[in-house]
VORO-613441 format. One line per 8 residues: number of its first residue (from 1); their letters; for each residue x negated, y negated, z of N, C-alpha, C. Coordinates in steps of 0.1 Angstrom, whole numbers, always signed. Atoms other than C-alpha are relative to their C-alpha. Last residue first. Example, Ala and Ser with C-alpha at 12.3 -4.5 7.8 and 13.67 -1.06 7.14 Angstrom:
BEGIN
2 = SA = +9 +11 +0 -137 +11 +71 +8 -11 +8 | -9 +12 +0 -123 +45 +78 -9 -12 +0
//
This chain:
BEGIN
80 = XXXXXXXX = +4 +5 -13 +33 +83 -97 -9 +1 +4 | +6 +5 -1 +43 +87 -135 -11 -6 +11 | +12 -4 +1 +55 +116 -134 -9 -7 -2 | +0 -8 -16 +87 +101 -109 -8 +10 -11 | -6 -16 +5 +87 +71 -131 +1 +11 +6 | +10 -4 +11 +78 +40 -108 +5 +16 -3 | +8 -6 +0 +106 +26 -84 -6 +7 -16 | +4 -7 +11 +121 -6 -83 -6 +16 +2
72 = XXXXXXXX = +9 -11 +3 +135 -18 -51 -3 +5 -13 | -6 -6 +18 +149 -55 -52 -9 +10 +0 | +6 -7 +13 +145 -65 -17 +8 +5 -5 | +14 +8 +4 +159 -92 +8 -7 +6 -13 | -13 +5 +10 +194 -73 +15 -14 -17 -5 | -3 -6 +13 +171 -50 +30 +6 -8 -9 | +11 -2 +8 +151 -70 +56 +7 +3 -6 | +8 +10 +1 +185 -81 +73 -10 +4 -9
64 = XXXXXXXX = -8 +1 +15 +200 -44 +67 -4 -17 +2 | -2 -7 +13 +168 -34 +90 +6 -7 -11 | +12 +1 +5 +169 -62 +116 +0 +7 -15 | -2 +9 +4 +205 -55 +125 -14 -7 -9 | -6 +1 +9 +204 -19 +128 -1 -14 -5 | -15 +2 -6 +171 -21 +152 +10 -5 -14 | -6 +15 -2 +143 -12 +133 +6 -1 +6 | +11 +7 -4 +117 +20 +121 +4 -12 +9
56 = XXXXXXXX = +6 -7 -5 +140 +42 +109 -7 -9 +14 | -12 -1 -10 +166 +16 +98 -6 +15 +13 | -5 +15 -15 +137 +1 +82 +9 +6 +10 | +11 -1 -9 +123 +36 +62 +5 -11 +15 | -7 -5 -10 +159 +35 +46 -9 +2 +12 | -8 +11 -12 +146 +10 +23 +3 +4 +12 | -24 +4 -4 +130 +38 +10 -2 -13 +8 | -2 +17 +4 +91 +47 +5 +14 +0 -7
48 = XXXXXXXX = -5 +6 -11 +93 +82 +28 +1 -15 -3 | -13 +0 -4 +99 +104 -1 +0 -9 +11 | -2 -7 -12 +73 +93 -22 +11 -2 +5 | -14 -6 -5 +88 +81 -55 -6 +6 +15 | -2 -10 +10 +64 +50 -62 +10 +8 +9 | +6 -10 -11 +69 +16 -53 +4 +13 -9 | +2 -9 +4 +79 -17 -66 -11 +11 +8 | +13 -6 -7 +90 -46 -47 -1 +16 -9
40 = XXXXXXXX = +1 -11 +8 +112 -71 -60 -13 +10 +5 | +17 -9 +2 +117 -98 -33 -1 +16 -8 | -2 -12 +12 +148 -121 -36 -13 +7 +2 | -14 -4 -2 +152 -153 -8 +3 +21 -5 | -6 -1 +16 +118 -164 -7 +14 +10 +1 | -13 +10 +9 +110 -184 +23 +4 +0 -16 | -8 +0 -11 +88 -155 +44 +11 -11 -11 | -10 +11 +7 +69 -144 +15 +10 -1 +10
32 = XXXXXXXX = +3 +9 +12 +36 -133 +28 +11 -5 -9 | +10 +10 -2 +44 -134 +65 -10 -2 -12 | +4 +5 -9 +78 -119 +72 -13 -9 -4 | -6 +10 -4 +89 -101 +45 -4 -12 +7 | -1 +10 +14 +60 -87 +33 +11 -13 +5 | +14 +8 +0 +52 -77 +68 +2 -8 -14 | +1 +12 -7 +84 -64 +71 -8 -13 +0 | -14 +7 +9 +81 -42 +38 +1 -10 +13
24 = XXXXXXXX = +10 +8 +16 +44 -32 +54 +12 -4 -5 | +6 +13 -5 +63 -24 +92 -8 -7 -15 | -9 +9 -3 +89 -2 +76 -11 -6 +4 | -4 +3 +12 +62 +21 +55 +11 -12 +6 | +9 +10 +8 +40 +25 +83 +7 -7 -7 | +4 +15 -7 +70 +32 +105 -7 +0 -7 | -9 +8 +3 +83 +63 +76 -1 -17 +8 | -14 -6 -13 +52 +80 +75 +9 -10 -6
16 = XXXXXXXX = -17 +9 +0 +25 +77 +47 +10 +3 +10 | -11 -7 +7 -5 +103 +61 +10 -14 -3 | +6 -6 +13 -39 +93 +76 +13 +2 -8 | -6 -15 -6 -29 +64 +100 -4 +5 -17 | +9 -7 -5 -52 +31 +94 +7 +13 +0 | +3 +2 -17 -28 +3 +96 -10 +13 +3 | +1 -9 -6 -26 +4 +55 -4 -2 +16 | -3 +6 -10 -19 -29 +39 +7 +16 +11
8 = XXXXXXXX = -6 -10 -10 -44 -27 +23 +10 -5 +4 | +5 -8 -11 -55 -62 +8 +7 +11 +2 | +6 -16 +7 -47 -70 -32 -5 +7 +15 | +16 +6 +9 -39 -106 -24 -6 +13 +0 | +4 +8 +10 -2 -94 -27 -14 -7 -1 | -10 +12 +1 -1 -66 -6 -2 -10 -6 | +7 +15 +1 -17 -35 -11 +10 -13 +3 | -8 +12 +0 +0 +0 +0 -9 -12 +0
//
């Protein structure tokens, strides 16, 4: 996971989980585009990169907050 100046935005754990994956979509939210309304985020098909990672990772209200923020794309599923 990079984030837009191309840093990691890996916390170090060996495996994708579902909290990595909600705190990096917050983090976008939150502190490299905090005042943009629409965020398209592309991603490939692992199973734990979902929107649904937030509601893992969130309190209900937080979660569908961050969600109704991004535009999920995902990348071909042999292309990944």
């Amino acid at each position: 996971m990079r984030t837009p100046g191309g840093q990691t935005g890996d916390d170090g754990g060996g495996t994708a989980d579902e909290a990595r994956v909600g705190r990096f979509i917050r983090q976008l939210a939150g502190v490299h585009y905090p005042s943009t309304d629409q965020i398209v985020l592309v991603l490939d098909n692992l199973n734990t990169h979902t929107l649904a990672s937030l509601y893992e990772s969130f309190p209900v209200e937080e979660a569908r907050r961050l969600c109704r923020r991004f535009e999920v794309h995902y990348t071909p599923k042999h292309a990944s």
